[in-house]
C-alpha positions as CSV (number, residue, x, y, z in Angstrom):
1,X,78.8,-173.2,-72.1
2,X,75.7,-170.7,-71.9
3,X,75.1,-168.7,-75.4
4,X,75.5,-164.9,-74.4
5,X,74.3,-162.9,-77.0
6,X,75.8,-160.0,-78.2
7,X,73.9,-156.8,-80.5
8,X,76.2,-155.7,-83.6
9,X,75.8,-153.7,-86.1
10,X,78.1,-153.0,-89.2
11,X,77.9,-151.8,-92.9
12,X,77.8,-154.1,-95.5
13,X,79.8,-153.3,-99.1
14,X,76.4,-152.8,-100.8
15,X,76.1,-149.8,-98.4
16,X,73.1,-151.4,-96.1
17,X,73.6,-151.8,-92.7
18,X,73.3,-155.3,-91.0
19,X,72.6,-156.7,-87.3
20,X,73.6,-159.8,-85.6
21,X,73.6,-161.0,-82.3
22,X,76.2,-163.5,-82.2
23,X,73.9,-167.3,-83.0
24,X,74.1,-169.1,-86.3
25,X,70.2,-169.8,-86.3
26,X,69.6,-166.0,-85.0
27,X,71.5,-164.1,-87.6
28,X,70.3,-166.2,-90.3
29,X,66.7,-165.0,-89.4
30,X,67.7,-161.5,-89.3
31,X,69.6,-161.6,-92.7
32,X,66.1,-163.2,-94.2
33,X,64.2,-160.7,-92.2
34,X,66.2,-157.7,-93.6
35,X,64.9,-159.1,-97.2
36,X,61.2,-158.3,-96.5
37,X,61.2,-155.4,-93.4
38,X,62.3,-152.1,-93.2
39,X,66.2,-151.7,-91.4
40,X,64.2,-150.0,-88.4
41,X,62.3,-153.5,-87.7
42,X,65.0,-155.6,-88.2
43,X,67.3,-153.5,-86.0
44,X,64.6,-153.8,-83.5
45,X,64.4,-157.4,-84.0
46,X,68.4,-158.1,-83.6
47,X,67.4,-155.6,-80.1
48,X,64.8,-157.5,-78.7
49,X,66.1,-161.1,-79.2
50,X,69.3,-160.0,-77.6
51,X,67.2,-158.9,-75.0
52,X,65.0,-162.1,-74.5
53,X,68.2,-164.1,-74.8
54,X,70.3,-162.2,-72.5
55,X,67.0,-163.2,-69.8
56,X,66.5,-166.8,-70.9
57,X,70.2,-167.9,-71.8
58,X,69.1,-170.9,-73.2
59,X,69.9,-172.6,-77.0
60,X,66.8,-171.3,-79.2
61,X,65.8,-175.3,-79.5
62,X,65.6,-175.6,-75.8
63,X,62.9,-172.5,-74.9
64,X,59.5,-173.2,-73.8
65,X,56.3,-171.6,-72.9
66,X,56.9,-171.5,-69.7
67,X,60.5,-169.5,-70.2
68,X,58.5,-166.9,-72.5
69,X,56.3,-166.8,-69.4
70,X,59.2,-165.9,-66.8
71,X,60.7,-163.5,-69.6
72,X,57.2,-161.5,-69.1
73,X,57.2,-161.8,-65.7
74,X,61.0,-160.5,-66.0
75,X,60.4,-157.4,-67.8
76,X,57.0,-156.3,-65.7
77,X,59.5,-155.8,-62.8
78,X,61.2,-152.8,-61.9
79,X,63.9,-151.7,-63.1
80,X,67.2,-151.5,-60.6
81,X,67.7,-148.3,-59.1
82,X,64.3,-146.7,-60.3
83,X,62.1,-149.6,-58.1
84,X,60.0,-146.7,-56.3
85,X,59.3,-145.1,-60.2
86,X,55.9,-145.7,-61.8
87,X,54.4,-144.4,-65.0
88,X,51.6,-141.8,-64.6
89,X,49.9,-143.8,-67.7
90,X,49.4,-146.8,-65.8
91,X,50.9,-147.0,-62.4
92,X,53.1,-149.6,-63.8
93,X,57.0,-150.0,-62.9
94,X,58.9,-152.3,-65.6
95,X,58.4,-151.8,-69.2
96,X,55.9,-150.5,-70.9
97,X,53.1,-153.3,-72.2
98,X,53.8,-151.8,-75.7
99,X,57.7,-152.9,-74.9
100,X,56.5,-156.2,-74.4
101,X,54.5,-156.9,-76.8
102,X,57.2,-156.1,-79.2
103,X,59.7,-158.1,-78.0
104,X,57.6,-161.1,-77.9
105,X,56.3,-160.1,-82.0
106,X,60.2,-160.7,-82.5
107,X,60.4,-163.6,-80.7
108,X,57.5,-165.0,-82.2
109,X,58.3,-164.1,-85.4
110,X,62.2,-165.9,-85.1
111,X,60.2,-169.3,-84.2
112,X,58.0,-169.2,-86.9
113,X,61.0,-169.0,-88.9
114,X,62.8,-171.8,-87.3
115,X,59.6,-174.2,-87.3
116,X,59.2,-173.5,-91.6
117,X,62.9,-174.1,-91.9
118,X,62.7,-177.7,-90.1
119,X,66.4,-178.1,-89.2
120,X,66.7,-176.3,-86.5
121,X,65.2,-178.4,-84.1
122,X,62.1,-176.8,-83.3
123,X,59.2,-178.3,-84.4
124,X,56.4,-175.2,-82.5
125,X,56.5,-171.9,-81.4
126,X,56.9,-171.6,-78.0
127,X,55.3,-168.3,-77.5
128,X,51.9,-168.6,-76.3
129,X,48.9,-167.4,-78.5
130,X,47.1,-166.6,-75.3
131,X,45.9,-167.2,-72.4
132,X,42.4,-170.1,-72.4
133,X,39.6,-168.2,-70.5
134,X,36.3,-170.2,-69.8
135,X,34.7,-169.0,-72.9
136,X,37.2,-170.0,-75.4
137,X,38.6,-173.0,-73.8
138,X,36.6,-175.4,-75.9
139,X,36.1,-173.2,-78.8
140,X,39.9,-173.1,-80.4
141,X,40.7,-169.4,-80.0
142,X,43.5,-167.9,-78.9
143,X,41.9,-166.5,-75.3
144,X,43.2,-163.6,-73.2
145,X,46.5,-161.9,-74.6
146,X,49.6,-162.4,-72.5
147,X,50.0,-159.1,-72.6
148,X,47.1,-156.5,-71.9
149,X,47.7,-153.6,-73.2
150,X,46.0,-149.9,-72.7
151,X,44.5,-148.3,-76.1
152,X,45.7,-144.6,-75.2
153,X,45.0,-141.7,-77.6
154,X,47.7,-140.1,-79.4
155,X,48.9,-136.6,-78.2
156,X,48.1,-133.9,-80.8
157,X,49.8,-130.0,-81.2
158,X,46.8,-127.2,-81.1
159,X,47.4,-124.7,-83.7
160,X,49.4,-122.5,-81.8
161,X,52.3,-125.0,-80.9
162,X,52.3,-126.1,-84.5
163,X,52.8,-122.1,-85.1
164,X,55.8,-122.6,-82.4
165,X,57.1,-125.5,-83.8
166,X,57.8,-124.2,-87.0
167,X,59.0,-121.5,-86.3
168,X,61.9,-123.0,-84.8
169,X,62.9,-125.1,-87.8
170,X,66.0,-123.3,-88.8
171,X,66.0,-124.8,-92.7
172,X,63.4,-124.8,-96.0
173,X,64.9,-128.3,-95.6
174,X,63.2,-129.0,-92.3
175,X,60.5,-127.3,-93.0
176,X,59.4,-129.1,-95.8
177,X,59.6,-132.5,-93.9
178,X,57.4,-130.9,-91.1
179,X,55.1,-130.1,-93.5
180,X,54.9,-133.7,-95.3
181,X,54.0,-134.7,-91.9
182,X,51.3,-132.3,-90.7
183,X,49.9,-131.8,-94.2
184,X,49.7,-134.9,-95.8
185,X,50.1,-137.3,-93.0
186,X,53.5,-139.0,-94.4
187,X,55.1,-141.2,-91.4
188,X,58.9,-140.0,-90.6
189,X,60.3,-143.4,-92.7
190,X,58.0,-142.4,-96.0
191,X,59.7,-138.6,-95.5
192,X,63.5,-139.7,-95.4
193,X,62.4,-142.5,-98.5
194,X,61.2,-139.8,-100.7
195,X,62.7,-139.4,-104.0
196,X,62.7,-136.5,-106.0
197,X,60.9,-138.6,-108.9
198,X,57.9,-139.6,-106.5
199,X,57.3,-135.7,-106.8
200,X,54.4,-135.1,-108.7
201,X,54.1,-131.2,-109.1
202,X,51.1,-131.2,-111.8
203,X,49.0,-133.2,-109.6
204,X,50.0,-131.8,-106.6
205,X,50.7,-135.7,-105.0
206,X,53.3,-137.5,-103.7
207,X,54.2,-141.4,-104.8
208,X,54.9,-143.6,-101.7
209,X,56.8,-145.8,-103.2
210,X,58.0,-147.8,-99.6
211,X,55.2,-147.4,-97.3
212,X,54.5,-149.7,-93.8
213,X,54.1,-153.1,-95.0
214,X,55.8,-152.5,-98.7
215,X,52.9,-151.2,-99.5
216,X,53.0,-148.1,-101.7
217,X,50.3,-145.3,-102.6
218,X,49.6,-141.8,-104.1
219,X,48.4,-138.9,-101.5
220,X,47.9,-135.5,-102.1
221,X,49.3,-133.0,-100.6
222,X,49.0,-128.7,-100.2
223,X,50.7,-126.8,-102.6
224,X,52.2,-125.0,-99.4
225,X,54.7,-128.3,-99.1
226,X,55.5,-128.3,-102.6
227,X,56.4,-124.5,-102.3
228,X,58.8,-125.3,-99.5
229,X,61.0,-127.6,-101.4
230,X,60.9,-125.7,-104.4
231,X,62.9,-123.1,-102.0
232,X,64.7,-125.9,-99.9
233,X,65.6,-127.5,-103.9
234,X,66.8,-123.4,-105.4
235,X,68.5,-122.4,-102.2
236,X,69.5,-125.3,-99.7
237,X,69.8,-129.0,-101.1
238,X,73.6,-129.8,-103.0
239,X,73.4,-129.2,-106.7
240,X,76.0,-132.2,-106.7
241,X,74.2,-134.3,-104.4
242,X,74.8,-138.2,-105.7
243,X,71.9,-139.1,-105.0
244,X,67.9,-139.1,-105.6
245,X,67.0,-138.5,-102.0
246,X,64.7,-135.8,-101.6
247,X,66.2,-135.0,-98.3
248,X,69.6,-134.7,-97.6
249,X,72.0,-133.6,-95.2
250,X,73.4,-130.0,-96.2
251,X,75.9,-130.0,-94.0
252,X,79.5,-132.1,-92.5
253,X,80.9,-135.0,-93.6
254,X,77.6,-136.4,-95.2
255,X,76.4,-133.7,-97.1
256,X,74.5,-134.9,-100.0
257,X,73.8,-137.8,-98.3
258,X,70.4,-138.9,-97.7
259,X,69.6,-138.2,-94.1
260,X,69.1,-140.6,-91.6
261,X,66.5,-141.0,-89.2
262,X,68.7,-140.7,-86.1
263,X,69.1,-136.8,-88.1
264,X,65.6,-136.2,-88.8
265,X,64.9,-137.3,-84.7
266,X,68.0,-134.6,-83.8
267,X,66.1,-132.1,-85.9
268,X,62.9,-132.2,-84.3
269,X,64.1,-132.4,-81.0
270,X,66.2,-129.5,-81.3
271,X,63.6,-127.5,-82.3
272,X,61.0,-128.5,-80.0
273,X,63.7,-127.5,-77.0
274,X,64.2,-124.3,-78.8
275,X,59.9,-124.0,-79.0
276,X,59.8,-124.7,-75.4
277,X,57.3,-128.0,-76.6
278,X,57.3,-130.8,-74.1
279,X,55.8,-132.9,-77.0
280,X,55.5,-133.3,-80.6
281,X,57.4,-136.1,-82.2
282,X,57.3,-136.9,-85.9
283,X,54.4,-139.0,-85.2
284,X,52.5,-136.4,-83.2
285,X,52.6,-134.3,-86.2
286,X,51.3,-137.4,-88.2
287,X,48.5,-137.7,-86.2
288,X,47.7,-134.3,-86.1
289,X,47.3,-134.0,-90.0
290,X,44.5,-136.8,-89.6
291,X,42.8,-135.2,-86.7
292,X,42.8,-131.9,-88.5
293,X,41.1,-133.6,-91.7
294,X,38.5,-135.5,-89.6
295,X,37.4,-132.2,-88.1
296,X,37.2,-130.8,-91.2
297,X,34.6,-133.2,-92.7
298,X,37.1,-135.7,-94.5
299,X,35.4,-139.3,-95.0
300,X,37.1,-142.1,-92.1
301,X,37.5,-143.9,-95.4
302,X,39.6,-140.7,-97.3
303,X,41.5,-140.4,-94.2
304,X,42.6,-144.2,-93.8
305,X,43.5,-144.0,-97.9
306,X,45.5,-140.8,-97.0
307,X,47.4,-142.3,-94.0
308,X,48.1,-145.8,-95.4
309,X,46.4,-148.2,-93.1
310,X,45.0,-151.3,-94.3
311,X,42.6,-151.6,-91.8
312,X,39.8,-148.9,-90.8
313,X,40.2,-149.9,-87.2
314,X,43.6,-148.3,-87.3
315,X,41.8,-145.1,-88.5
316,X,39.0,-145.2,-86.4
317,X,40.8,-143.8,-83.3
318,X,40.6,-140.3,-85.2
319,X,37.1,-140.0,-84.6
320,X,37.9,-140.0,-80.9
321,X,40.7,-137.8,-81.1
322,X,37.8,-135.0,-83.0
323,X,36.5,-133.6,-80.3
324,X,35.0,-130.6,-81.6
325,X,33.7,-132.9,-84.5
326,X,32.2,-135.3,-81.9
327,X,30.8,-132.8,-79.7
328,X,28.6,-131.1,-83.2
329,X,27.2,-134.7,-84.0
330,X,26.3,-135.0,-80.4
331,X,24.6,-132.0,-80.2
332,X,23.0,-132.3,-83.5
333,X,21.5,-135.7,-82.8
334,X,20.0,-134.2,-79.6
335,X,18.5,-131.7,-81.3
336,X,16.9,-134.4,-83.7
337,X,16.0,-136.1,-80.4
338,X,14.2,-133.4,-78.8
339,X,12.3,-132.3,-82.2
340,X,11.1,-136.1,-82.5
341,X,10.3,-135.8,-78.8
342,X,8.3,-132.5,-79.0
343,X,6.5,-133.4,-82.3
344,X,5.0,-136.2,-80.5
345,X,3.5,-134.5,-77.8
C-alpha cells in the first residue's frame, strides 16, 4: 500500500501547536525539529514534505537522487488550469525557484536527520549537493545548484506611501508594530515575540530575546516607537491581559492574548487596501528601515548589527537598494577622477 501523506495540525496541552503528516519517521523529525526552529519553519517543514511526498509516494528509505530530480522537474511545470500564466519576474510557469529551494532545504534537512539516527534505513542523503560542472568535477565541490535562483532586490515604500500606510493603521497598537519595523528594522516574528521586559525605556533599546537562528541582540530604536506604546500601553492594551506579550489582541474571543502572526498579516493587509498600496508587507517595511539608514550614512557593518544577520553578504544588498547614496559616491569619485585627470595635464 502507497504512504499518502496527510498535513495536520493541532494544539498540544502545553499550549504549542504541533504538525504531522501522517509517517512515524516524518513526525518524529518534525517533533525534534520543533525543539530547535521557530513554529513558522517547522509548519513549513510538515508543508513541504507533504508536498514532496504527495509527488514521490514512496517509503522515505526507498527515495533516490533521481526521484528528488523528477520532484524538480514536477514543480517547474505549470500548474493545471493557469498553463498559459507566467511570472513577469522570470517568464517562468511552475513555482517560484525560491518555492523550490525550500522544499528541498526540508527535504534535505529530514535525511540528514534519518542518516544521524541510523535506524531508519537510510544510510545518505539523497538530495543532490549539486550539479558536477567541468571545473569542479575533480575538485570535490558541490558544482552548479539544482536550483538557480534570481537575486532580486527587495521592494521598498518612498516616503509618501509610508505616510499612506500609516495612516491607515486604525490602533496605537498597530502603529507601534509598524514602527518597530520601519524604525528599527525588527522582522514581523521578533515584533509578535516581544515582551514587555525586553523594553528598555532608559536606553531607548529593545532586547531580541528570539531572533532568526536563536540568536538574540540589543537594537536601538527612536523614541517615536517607544512613544507609541506608551499610548497603545495607557489607552489600548488589557490591563488584565495574562500575559507578557507586548502585543496583544484587544479585541474577540482572544483578547489579551498574544497576537498571532496570521493577525499581524490581517492587519497590514487591511490597511494597505484601505492605503490603496499594491505593496508593502511586514518585510517591505523591514527593508525599508535598512535602506533608509544606508542612505543616511550608517556603517554596512552598524546596519548588519542592527538587522541581525550573521553574515555581511546578507546586508550587502542594501547598498544596491541606496540609490541616491550610490549615485553621490559615483559622482564623487568622478570628480576625484577628473581632478587627477586635469592636474596631470
Amino acid at each position: 500500500m502507497v504512504w499518502c501523506p496527510s498535513f495536520q495540525s493541532c494544539v498540544r496541552a502545553d499550549g504549542e501547536r504541533e504538525y504531522r503528516i501522517g509517517h512515524e519517521l516524518v513526525d518524529e523529525f518534525l517533533e525534534f525539529a520543533s525543539g530547535r526552529a521557530r513554529p513558522s519553519t517547522v509548519r513549513a517543514y510538515a508543508h513541504d514534505l507533504s508536498v514532496f511526498f504527495g509527488v514521490i509516494r514512496k517509503e522515505p528509505k526507498d527515495v533516490t537522487p533521481k526521484d528528488v530530480l523528477r520532484f524538480v522537474t514536477a514543480q517547474r511545470r505549470p500548474r493545471k488550469g493557469a498553463e498559459n500564466v507566467v511570472r513577469i519576474s522570470d517568464g517562468g510557469s511552475g513555482l517560484s525557484t525560491s518555492t523550490i529551494k525550500r522544499r528541498l532545504a526540508a527535504v534535505s534537512s529530514l535525511y540528514g536527520y534519518l542518516v544521524i539516527r541510523g535506524d531508519a534505513g537510510v544510510v545518505t542523503n539523497p538530495v543532490p549537493r549539486g550539479l558536477p560542472t567541468r571545473r569542479n568535477r575533480h575538485r570535490g565541490q558541490a558544482g552548479a545548484p539544482l536550483v538557480r535562483g534570481v537575486r532580486r532586490l527587495p521592494r521598498i515604500l518612498n516616503p509618501d506611501e509610508v505616510e499612506a500606510l500609516m495612516a491607515a493603521l486604525r490602533t496605537d497598537r498597530d502603529r507601534a508594530m509598524a514602527q518597530a519595523m520601519l524604525l528599527g528594522g525588527l522582522r514581523r516574528g521578533e515584533v509578535l515575540g516581544l515582551r514587555l521586559q525586553d523594553l528598555r525605556l532608559g536606553e531607548w533599546r529593545v532586547f531580541i530575546a528570539d531572533g532568526k537562528g536563536g540568536h538574540q541582540r540589543l537594537v536601538p530604536i527612536s523614541p517615536t516607537f517607544f512613544a507609541t506604546v506608551a499610548d497603545y500601553m495607557n489607552k489600548e492594551r488589557p490591563p488584565d491581559a495574562p500575559t507578557d506579550r507586548l502585543f496583544v489582541s484587544l479585541k474577540g474571543p482572544r483578547r489579551g492574548q498574544p497576537l498571532s502572526a496570521e493577525g499581524i498579516i490581517e492587519i497590514f493587509s487591511a490597511a494597505r487596501a484601505r492605503a490603496g498600496l499594491v505593496h508593502g508587507t511586514c518585510h517591505e517595511l523591514r527593508h525599508t528601515c535598512f535602506t533608509r539608514l544606508r542612505e543616511a550614512g550608517m556603517a554596512i557593518e552598524a546596519v548588519q548589527a542592527q538587522a541581525g544577520h550573521r553574515s555581511i553578504a546578507s546586508t550587502r544588498i542594501y547598498l544596491h537598494l541606496s540609490i541616491d547614496w550610490l549615485a553621490e559616491e559615483y559622482r564623487k569619485a568622478m570628480e576625484a577622477l577628473s581632478t587627477s585627470t586635469e592636474a596631470a595635464r
